[in-house]
Structures are given as C-alpha cells and as structure tokens.
Residue frames relative to the residue before (quaternion, step in Angstrom):
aa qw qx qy qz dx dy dz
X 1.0000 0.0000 0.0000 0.0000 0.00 0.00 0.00
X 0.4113 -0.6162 0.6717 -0.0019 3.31 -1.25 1.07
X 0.1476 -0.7670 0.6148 0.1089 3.70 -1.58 0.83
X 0.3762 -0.7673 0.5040 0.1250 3.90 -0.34 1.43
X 0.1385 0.7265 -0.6535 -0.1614 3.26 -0.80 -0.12
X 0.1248 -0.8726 0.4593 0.1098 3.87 -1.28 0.07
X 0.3892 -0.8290 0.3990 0.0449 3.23 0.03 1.62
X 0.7950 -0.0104 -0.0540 0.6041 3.63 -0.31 1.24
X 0.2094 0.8078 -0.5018 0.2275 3.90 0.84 0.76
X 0.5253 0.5123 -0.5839 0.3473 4.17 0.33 0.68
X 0.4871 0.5751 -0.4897 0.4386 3.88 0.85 -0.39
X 0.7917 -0.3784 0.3479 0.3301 3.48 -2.00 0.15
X 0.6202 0.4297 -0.4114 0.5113 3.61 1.23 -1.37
X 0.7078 0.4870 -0.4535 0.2370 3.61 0.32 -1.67
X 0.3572 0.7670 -0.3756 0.3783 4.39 1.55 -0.45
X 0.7710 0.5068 -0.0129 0.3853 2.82 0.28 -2.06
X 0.7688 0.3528 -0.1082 0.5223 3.49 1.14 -0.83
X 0.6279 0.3406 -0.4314 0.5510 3.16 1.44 0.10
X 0.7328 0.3673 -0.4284 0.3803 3.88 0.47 0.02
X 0.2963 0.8070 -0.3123 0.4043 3.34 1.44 0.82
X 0.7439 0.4873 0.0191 0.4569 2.56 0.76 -2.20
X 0.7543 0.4492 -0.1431 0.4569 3.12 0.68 -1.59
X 0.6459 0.1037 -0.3364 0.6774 4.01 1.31 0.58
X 0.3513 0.5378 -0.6959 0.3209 3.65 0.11 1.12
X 0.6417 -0.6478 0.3845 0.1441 3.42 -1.08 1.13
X 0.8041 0.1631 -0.0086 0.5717 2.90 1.64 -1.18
X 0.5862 0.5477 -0.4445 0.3985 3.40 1.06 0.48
X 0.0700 -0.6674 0.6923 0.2654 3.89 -0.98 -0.16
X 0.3577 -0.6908 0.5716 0.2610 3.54 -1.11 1.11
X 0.2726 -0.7798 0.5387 0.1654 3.72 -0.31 0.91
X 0.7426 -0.2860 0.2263 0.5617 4.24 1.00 -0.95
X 0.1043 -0.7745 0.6231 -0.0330 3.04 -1.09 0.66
X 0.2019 -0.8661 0.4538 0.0566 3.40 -0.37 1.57
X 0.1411 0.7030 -0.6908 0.0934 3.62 -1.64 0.17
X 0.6110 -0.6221 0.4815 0.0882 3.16 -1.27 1.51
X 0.7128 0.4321 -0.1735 0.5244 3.31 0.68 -1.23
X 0.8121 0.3586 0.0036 0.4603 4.03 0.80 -0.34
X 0.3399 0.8555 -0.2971 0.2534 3.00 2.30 -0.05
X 0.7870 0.1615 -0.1015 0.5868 3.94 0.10 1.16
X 0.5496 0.3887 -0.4625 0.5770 4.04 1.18 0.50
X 0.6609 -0.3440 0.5043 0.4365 3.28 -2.21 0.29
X 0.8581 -0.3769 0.3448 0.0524 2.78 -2.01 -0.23
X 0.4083 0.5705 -0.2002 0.6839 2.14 2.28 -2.30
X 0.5353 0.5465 -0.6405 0.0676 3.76 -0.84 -0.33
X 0.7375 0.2725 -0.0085 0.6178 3.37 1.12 -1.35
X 0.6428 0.1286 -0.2097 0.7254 4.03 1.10 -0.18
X 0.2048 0.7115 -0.6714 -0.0313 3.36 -1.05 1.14
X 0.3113 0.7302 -0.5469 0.2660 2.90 0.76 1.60
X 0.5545 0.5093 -0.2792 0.5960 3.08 2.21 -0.40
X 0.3025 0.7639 -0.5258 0.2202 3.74 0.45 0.63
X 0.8797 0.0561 -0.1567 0.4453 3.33 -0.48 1.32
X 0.5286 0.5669 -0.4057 0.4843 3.32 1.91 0.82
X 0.8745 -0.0276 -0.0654 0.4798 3.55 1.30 -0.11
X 0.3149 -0.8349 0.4056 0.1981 3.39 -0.59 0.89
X 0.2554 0.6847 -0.5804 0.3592 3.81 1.09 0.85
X 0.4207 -0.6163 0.6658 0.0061 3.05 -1.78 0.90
X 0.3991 -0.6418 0.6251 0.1949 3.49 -1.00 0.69
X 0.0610 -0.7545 0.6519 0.0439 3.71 -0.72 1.18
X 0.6224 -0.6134 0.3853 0.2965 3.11 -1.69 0.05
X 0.6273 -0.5773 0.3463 0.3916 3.43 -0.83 1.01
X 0.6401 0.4557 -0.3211 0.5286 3.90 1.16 -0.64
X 0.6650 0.4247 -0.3504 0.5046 3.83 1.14 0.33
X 0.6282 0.4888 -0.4936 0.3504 3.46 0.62 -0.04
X 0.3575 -0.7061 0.5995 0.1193 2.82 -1.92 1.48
X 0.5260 -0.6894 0.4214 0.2655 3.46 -0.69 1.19
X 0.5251 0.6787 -0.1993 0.4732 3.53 1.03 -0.85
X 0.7503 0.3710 -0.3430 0.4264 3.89 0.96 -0.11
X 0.7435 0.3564 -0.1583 0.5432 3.51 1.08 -0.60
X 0.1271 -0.7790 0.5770 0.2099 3.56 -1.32 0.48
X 0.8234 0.1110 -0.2830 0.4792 3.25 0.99 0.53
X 0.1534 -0.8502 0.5013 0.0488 3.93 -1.03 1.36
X 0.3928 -0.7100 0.5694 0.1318 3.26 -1.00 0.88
X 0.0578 -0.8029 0.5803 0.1239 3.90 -0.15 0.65
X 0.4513 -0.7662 0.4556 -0.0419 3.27 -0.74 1.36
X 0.7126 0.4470 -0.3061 0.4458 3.55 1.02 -1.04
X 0.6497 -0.6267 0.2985 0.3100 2.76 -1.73 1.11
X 0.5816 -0.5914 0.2862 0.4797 3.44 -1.19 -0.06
X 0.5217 0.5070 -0.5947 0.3423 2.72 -1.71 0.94
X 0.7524 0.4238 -0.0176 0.5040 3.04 1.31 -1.09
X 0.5770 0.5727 -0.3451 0.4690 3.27 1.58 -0.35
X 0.5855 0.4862 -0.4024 0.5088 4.05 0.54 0.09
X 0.6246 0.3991 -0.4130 0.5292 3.56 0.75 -1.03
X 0.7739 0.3520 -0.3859 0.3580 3.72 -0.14 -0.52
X 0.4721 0.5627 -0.4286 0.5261 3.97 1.51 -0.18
X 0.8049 0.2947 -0.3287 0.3966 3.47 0.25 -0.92
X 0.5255 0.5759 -0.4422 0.4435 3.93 1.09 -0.55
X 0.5172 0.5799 -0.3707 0.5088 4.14 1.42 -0.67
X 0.7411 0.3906 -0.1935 0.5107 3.70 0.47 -1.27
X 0.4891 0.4375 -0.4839 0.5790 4.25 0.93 -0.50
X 0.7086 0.4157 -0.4350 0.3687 4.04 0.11 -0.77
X 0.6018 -0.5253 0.5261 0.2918 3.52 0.82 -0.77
X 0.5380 0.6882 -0.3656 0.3212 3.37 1.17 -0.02
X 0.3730 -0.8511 0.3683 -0.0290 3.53 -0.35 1.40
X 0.4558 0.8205 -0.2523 0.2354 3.57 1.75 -0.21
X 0.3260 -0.5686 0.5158 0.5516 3.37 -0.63 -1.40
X 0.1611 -0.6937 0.6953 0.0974 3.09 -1.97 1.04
X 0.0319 -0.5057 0.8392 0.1975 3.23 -1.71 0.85
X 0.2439 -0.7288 0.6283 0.1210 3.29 -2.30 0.87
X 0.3531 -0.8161 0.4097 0.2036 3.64 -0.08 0.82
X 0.7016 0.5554 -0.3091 0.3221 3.56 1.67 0.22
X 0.6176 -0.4966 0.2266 0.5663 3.57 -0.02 0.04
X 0.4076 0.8582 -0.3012 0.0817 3.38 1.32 -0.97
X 0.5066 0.2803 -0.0788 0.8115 3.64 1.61 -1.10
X 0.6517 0.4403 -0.5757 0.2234 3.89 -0.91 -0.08
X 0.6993 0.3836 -0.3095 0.5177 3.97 0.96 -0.03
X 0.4240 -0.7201 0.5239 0.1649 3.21 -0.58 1.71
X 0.6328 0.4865 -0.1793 0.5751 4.28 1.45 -0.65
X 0.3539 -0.7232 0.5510 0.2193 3.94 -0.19 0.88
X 0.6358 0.5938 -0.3361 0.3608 3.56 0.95 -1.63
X 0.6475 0.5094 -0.2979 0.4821 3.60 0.84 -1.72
X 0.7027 0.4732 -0.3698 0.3814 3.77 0.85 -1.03
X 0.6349 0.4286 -0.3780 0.5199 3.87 0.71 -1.13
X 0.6185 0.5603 -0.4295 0.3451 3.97 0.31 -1.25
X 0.5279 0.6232 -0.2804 0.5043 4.25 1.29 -1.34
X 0.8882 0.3075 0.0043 0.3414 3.14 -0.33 -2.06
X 0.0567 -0.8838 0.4343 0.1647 3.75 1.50 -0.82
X 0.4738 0.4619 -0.5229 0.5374 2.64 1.03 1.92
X 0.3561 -0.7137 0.5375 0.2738 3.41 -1.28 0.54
X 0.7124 -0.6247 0.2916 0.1313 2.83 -1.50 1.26
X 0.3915 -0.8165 0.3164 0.2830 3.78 -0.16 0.72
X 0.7936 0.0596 0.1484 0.5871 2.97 1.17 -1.14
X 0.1964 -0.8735 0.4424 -0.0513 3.34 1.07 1.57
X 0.6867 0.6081 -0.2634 0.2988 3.21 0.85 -1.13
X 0.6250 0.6107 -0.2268 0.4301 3.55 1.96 -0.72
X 0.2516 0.8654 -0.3951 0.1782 3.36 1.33 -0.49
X 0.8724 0.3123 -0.0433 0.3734 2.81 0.04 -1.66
X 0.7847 0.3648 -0.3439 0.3647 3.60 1.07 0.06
X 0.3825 0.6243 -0.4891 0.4740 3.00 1.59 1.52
X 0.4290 -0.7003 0.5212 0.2322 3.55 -1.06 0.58
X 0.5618 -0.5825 0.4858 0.3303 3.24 -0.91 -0.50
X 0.0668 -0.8787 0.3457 0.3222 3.74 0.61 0.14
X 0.0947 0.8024 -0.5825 0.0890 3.96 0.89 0.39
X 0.2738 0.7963 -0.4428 -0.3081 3.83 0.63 -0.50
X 0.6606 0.5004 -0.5172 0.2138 3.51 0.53 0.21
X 0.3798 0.5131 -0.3618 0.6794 3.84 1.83 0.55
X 0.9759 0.1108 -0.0773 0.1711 3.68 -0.36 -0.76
X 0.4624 0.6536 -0.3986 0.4474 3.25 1.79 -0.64
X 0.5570 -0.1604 -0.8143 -0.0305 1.92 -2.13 0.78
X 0.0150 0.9491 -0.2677 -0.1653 3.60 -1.08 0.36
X 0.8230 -0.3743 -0.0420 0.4253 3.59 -0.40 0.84
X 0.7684 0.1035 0.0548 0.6291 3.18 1.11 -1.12
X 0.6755 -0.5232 0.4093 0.3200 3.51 -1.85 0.75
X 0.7169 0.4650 -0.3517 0.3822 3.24 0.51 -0.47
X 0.0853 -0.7593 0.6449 0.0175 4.34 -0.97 0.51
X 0.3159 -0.5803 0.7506 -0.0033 2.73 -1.35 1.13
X 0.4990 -0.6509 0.5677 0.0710 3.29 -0.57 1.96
X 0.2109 -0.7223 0.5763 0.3189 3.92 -0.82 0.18
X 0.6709 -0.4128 0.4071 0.4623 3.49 -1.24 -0.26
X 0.5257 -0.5911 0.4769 0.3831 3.57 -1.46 -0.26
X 0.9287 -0.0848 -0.2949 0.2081 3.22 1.20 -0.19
X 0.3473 0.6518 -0.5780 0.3470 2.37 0.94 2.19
X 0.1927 0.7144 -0.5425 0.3978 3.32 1.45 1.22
X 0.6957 0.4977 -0.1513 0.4954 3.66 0.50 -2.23
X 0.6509 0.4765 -0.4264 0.4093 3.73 0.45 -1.17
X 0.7738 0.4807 -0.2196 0.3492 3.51 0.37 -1.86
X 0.5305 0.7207 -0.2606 0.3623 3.20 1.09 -0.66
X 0.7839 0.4496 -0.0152 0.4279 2.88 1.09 -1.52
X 0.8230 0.1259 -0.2211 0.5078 3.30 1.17 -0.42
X 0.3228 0.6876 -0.5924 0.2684 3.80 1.06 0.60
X 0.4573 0.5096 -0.4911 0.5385 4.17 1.03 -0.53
X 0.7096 0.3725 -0.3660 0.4729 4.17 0.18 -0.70
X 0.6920 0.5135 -0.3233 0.3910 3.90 0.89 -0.85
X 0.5191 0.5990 -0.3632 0.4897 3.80 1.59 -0.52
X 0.8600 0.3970 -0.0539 0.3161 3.21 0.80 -1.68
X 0.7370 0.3906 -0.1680 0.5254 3.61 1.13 -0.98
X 0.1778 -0.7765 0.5640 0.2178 3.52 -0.76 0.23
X 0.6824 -0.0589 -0.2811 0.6722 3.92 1.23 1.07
X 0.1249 -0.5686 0.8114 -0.0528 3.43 -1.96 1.07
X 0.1385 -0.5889 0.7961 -0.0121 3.16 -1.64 1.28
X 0.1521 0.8092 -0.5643 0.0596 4.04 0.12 0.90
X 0.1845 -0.7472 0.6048 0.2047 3.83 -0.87 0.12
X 0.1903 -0.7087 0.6789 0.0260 4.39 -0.69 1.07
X 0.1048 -0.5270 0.8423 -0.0432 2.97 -1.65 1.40
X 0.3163 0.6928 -0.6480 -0.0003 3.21 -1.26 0.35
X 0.4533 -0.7823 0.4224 0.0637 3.49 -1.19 0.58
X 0.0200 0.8657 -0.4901 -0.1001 3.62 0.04 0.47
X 0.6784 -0.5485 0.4468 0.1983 3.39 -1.63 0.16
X 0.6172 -0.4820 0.3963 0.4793 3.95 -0.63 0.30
X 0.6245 0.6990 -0.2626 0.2291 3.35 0.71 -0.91
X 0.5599 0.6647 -0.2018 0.4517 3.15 1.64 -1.66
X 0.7158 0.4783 -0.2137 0.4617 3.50 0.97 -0.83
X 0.4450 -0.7012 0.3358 0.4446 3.86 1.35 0.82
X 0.6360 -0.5179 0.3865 0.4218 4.01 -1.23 -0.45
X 0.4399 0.5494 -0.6007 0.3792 3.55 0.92 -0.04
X 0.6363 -0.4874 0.5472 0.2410 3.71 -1.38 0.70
X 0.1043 0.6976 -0.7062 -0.0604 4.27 -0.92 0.44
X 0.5563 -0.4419 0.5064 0.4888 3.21 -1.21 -0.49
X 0.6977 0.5655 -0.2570 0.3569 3.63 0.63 -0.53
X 0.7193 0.2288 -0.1884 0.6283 3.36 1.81 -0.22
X 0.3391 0.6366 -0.5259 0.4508 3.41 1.17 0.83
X 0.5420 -0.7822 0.2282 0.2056 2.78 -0.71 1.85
X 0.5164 0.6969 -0.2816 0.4104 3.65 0.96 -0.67
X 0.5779 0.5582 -0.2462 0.5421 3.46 1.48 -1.83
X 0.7663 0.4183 -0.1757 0.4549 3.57 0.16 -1.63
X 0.7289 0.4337 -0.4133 0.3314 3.65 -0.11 -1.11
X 0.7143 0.5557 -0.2098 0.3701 3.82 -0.70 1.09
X 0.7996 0.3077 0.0503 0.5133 2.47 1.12 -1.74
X 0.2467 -0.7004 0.6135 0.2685 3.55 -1.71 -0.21
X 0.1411 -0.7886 0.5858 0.1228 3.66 -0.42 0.59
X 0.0884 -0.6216 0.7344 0.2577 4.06 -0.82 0.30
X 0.0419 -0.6789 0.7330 0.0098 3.67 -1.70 0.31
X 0.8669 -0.0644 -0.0786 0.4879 3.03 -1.82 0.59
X 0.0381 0.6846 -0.7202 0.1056 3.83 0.06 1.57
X 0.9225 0.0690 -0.3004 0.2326 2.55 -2.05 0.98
X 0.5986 0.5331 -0.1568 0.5770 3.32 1.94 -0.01
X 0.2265 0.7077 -0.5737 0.3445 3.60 0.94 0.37
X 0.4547 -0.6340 0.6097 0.1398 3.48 -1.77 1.11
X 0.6758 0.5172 -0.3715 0.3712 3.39 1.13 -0.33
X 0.4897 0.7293 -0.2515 0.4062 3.13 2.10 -0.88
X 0.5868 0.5078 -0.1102 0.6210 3.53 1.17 -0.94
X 0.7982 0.4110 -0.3580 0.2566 3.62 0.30 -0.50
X 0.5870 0.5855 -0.2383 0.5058 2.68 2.07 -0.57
X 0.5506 0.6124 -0.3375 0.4559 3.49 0.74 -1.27
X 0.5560 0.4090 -0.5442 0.4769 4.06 0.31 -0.58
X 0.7428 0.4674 -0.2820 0.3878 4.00 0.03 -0.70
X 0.8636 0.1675 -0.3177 0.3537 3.61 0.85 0.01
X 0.6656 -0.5723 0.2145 0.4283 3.53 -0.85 0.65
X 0.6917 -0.4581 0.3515 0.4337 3.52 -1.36 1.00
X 0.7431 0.4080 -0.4573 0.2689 4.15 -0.06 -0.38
X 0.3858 0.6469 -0.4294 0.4982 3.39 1.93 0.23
X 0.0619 -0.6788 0.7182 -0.1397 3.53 -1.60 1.63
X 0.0131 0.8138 -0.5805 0.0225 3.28 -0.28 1.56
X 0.0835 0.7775 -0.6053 -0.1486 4.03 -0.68 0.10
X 0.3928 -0.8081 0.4374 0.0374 3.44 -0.70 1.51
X 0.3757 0.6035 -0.7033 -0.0094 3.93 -0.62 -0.32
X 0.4689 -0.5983 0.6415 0.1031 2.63 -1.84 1.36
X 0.2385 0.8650 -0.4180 -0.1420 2.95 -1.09 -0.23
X 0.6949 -0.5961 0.3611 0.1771 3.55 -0.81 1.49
X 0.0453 0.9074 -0.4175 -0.0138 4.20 -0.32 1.52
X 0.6332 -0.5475 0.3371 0.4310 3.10 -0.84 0.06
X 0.6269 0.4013 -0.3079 0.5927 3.91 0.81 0.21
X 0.6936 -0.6373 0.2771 0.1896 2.89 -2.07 0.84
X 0.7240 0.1315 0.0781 0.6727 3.37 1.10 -1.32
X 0.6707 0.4613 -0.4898 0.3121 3.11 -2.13 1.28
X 0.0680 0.7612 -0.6216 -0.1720 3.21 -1.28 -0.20
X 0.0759 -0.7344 0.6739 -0.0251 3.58 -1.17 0.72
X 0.0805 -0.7633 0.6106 -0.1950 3.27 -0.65 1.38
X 0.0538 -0.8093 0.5544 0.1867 3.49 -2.14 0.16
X 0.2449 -0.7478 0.6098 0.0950 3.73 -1.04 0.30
X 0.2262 -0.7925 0.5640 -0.0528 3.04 -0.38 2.14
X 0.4209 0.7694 -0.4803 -0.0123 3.25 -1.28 0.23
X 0.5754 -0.5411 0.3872 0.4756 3.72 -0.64 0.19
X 0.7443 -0.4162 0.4997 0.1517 2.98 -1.08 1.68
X 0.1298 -0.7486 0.6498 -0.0228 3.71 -0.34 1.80
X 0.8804 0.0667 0.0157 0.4693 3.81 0.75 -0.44
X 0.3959 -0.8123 0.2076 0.3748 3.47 -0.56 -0.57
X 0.8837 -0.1492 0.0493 0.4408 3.50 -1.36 0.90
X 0.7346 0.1855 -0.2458 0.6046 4.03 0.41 -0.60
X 0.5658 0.5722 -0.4786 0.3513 3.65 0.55 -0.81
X 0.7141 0.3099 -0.3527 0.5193 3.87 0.67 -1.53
X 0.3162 0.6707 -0.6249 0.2444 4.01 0.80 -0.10
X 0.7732 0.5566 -0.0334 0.3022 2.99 0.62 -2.28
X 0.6725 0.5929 -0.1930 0.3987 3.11 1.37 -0.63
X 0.4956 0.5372 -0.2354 0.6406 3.33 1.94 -0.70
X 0.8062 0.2988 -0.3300 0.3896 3.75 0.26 -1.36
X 0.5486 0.7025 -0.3976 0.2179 3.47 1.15 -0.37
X 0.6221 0.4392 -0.1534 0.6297 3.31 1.76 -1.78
X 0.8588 0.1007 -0.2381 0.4423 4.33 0.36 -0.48
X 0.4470 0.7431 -0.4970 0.0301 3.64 0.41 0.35
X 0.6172 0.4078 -0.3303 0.5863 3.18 1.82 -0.28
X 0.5143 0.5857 -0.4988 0.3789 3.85 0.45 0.12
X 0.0350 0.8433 -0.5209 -0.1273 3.41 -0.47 0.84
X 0.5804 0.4582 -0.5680 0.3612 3.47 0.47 1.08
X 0.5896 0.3531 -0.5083 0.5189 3.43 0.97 0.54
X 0.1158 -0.7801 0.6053 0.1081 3.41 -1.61 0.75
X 0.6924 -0.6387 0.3353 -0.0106 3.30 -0.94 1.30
X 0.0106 -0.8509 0.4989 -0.1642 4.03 0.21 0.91
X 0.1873 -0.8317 0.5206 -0.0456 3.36 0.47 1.02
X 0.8823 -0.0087 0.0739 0.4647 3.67 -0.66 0.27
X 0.6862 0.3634 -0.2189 0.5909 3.50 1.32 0.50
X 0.2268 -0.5335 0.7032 0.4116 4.02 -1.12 0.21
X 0.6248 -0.4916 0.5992 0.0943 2.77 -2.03 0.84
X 0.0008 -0.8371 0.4775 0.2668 3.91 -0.64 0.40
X 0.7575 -0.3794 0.2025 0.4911 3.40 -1.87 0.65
X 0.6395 0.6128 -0.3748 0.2739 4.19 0.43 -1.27
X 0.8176 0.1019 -0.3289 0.4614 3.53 0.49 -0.52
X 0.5062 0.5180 -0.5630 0.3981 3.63 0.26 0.64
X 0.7112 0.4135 -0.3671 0.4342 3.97 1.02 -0.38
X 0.8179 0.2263 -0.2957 0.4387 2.89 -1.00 1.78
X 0.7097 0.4165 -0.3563 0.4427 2.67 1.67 1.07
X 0.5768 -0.4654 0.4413 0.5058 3.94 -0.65 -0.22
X 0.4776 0.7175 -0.4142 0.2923 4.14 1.05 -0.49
X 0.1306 0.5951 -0.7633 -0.2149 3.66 -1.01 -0.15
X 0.3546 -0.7005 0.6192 0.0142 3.40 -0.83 1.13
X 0.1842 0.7943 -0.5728 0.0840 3.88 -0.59 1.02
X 0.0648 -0.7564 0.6417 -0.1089 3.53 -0.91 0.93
X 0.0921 -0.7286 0.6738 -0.0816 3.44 -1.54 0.79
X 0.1833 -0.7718 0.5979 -0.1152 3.11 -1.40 1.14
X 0.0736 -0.8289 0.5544 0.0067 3.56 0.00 1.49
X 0.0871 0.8020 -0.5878 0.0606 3.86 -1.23 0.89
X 0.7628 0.3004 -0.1703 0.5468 3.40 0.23 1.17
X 0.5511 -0.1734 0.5146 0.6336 2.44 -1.00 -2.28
X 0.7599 0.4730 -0.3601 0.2629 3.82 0.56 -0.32
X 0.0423 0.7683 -0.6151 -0.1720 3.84 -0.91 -0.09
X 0.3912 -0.6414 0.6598 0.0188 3.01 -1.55 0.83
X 0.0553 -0.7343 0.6765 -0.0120 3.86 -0.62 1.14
X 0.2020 -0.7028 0.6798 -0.0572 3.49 -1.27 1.07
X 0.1081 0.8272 -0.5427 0.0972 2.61 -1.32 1.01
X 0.0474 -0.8268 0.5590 -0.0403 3.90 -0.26 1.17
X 0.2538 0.7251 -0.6399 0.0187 3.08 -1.05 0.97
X 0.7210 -0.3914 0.4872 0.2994 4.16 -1.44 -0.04
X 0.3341 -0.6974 0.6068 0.1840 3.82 0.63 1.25
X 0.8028 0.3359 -0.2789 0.4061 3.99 -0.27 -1.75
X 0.8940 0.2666 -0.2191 0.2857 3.50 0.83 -0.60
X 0.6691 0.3911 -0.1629 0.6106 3.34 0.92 -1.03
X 0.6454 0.4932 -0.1923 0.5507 3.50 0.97 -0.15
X 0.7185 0.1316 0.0217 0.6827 3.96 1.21 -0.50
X 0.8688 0.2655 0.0289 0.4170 3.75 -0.64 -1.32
X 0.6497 0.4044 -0.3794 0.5200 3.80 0.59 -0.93
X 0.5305 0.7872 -0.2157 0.2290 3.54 1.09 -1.48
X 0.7870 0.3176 -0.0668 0.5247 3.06 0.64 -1.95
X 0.5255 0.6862 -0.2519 0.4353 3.46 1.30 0.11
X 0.4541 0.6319 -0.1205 0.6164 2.85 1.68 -0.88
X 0.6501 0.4589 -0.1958 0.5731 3.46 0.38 -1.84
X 0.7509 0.4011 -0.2569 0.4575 3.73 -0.07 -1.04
X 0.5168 0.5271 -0.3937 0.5477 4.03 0.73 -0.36
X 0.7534 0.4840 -0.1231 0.4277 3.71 0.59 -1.26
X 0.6231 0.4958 -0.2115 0.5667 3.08 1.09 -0.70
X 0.6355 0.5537 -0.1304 0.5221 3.75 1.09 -0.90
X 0.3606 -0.5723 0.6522 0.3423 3.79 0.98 -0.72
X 0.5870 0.5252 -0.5599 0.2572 4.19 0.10 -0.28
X 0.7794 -0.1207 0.4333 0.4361 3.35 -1.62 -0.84
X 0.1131 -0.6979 0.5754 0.4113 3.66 -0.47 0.09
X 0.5920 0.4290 -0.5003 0.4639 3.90 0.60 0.00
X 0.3928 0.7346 -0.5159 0.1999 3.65 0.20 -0.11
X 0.7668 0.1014 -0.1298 0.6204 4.08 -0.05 0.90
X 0.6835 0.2355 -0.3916 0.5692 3.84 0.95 0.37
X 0.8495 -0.0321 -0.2629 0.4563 3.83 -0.14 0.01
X 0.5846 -0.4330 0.4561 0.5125 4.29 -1.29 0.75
X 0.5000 -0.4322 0.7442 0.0970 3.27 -2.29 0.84
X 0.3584 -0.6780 0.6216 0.1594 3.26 -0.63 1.58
C-alpha cells in the first residue's frame, strides 16, 4: 500500500480522484486539501461520496508532507506550479502527477503566450514528463505532467500517422461536454446557454492544439475547432484527411502502436461513439477509409480518461503495478 494525497480536491478532477483512490486496491487516500471546504466531509461538494468516507478536507497550509508518498495536484492551471513549488518549499520528496497545464509545455514562452500568465516556477519545467503512458512511459523522472483531455483523443489519434507519414494536412472537430469547463458556473455552460446548442470556440487556437504539436514532427498540419455540447461529460471528435495509404496498411498502423495497450480500444472500419467510452478509463479510436479520404474517431470520458482515470494510469506506472489496476476488475 501506497499513501495519496490531493491538493485542491472540491473541483470535478479533485471527485474523480477521490472515488478512484478510495477503491484502488493499493492506494490508502491519506487527505485531500481545499481552502474553500477546509474542515467539511467530502459529501460537501461530492455528495455522491456520502457515507463512503469520513475524511475531511484540510487546509492546504495544514498539510503535513510526511503522510503521503504520492500527490495529485488538482488546481487549475495557473495554479498548479504555485502549489508544486509550495510542496518542494515544505521539503516534500514524493511523486507528483499535476493535472494542470502548468509542466505540459517543454517552452515557457508558448506556455505564458496560451495562458497569459507568467510562469511561477519556470525553472521546474523540465523535470516533468509528459504523462501519455501508452506513447511515453517509461519515464525519466517522478514527477508527470497529466495531459489534457483533448489532447489525450487528438494525440492518440494521429501518432500511428506521426510514425508513418513524413507530412499530414488533417482538419479535428471534436466536441466536449459542460464538464470540460471545471464547476465554477460561465455563461457559456449555463445550462439554458448550452442545452440545444453547439458552440465552436477558440478555433484554430486551442491550448491543447499546441500541446500536442510540440511532440510531432514538423511535416504534421493539424487544424482544430473545438467545440462546446449540449451534454455533461466526454468528448468525441474527428481527424480528416486524404488517405496517406491504403485501407489494411493504416489497419496495421493502429494495431502496430495499440494492440497491446489495453486501455485503448480499437474500431476498425467504423467511428467509435461518445456512450461507451463515458464512464470509463477507455479512449476508444476508430477510422474509416473511402477513396482517397479517412476519417479517425475518437471517444473518450473528458473527467476521466481524459483527467482522473489518466493520472491513475501514470501512478500504476510509476508504481511497477498493472496500468489497469484500480480502473478496470482483474479477470
């Protein structure tokens, strides 16, 4: 057994990671902090966990480094370095995965220029990994930079093209849930605004668009619109493009890079849809060649496989365990 701890845990990820933890086989959840909730249950802000645990949310100025050997940092970004480096001012010597962009950009400039904020603690950058693990693990150092949710589905989807082609010109639609947008209330996820409708936003300019692109080789052309659904959780998305080879070849190319990964599942000749991938650890990816054109799909869980199922993963890997070990049953 392993001790968890979770830094800024009342938001949707800090949920997700606490009903994780608390049925990981091998984890004990030692505390899990938040200012706003400092000294209530859990249920206060998740009262889906009513009557499954009697911890208390303490205050980030109370946590003793000395109970846990591995922390998840929850806060959003911007905020995720200040609470890494306030971990390392205590002396604390563990592993960290961070769930904010804050470590995922190997280039500060690209990060402040995104986030129009300046970096706290530039100097940490570089001894975060990336946490992709079925693309990058094993990896150098304890510490992971969680990826985005959808630059999980995107990357996913076209590293089999980044092995194989040496230029893509692809265009991504992909759609996300209310969730993606964290629990503070916007106008843009007020329910009235959202229910009905589709909304694209920050086209061709997505941060997730950029986080990926550092990882794939200059003849890669990616053009992104996001865009903003009527439903709570997930994200299902495509990558068009003219047909780089042919029908069994891009077969081969998928089973080559995920046939032994067994949290990604495979859709041959078909897009995958958003239902069975929400509520699970899965990113689900499928492709569909006609002509000259193919079409890659991809569904996956924004809160989990996208955020929370993820860094689990990362933490399994990081541990020597199973990497499914506390996200799908042991046959």
């Amino acid at each position: 057994m392993i001790r968890a701890a979770i830094l800024h845990g009342g938001g949707y990820v800090g949920r997700e990671l606490i009903h994780l933890l608390l049925n990981h086989p091998r984890v004990s959840l030692s505390c899990v902090t938040s200012r706003t909730y400092a000294g209530a249950p859990l249920d206060t802000p998740h009262p889906a966990l009513r009557g499954q645990y009697n911890l208390l949310f303490i205050d980030p100025t109370e946590l003793d480094c000395t109970t846990f050997d591995i922390v998840f940092v929850a806060a959003e970004h911007g905020k995720g370095a200040a609470s890494v480096k306030a971990l390392l001012d205590r002396g604390y010597t563990g592993d960290i995965i961070d769930m904010s962009s804050d470590f995922r950009f190997s280039d500060v400039n690209t990060y402040e220029s995104l986030f129009k904020v300046k970096h706290p603690v530039p100097e940490l950058i570089q001894k975060f990994s990336y946490g992709q693990p079925e693309l990058f693990a094993p990896y150098s150092t304890r510490y992971i930079a969680n990826p985005g949710c959808f630059s999980t589905g995107m990357l996913l989807s076209v590293w089999p093209l980044h092995l194989n082609c040496t230029e893509v010109n692809a265009s991504i639609m992909a759609i996300t849930g209310a969730s993606g947008s964290g629990i503070r209330p916007k106008p843009t996820t007020h329910f009235p605004e959202r229910d009905g409708n589709v909304r694209a936003y920050k086209v061709l300019n997505h941060q997730h668009l950029f986080e990926i692109s550092q990882f794939l080789n200059s003849g890669i052309s990616l053009a992104m619109v996001p865009v903003s659904g009527p439903f709570t959780r997930g994200i299902w998305g495509t990558v068009q493009l003219k047909a780089p080879a042919k029908r069994s070849e891009i077969a081969r190319w998928f089973n080559e890079v995920y046939g032994n990964h067994s949290l990604i599942r495979l859709w041959p000749d078909m897009l995958p849809e958003l239902r069975y991938a929400v509520g699970s650890p899965y990113c689900d990816i499928g492709w569909v060649v006609h002509g000259e054109h193919l079409v890659i799909g991809f569904a996956l869980d924004n809160m989990l496989r996208g955020a929370a199922s993820q860094a689990i993963q990362n933490m399994n890997l990081l541990m020597d365990w199973p990497i499914k070990t506390g996200l799908v049953p042991e046959a």
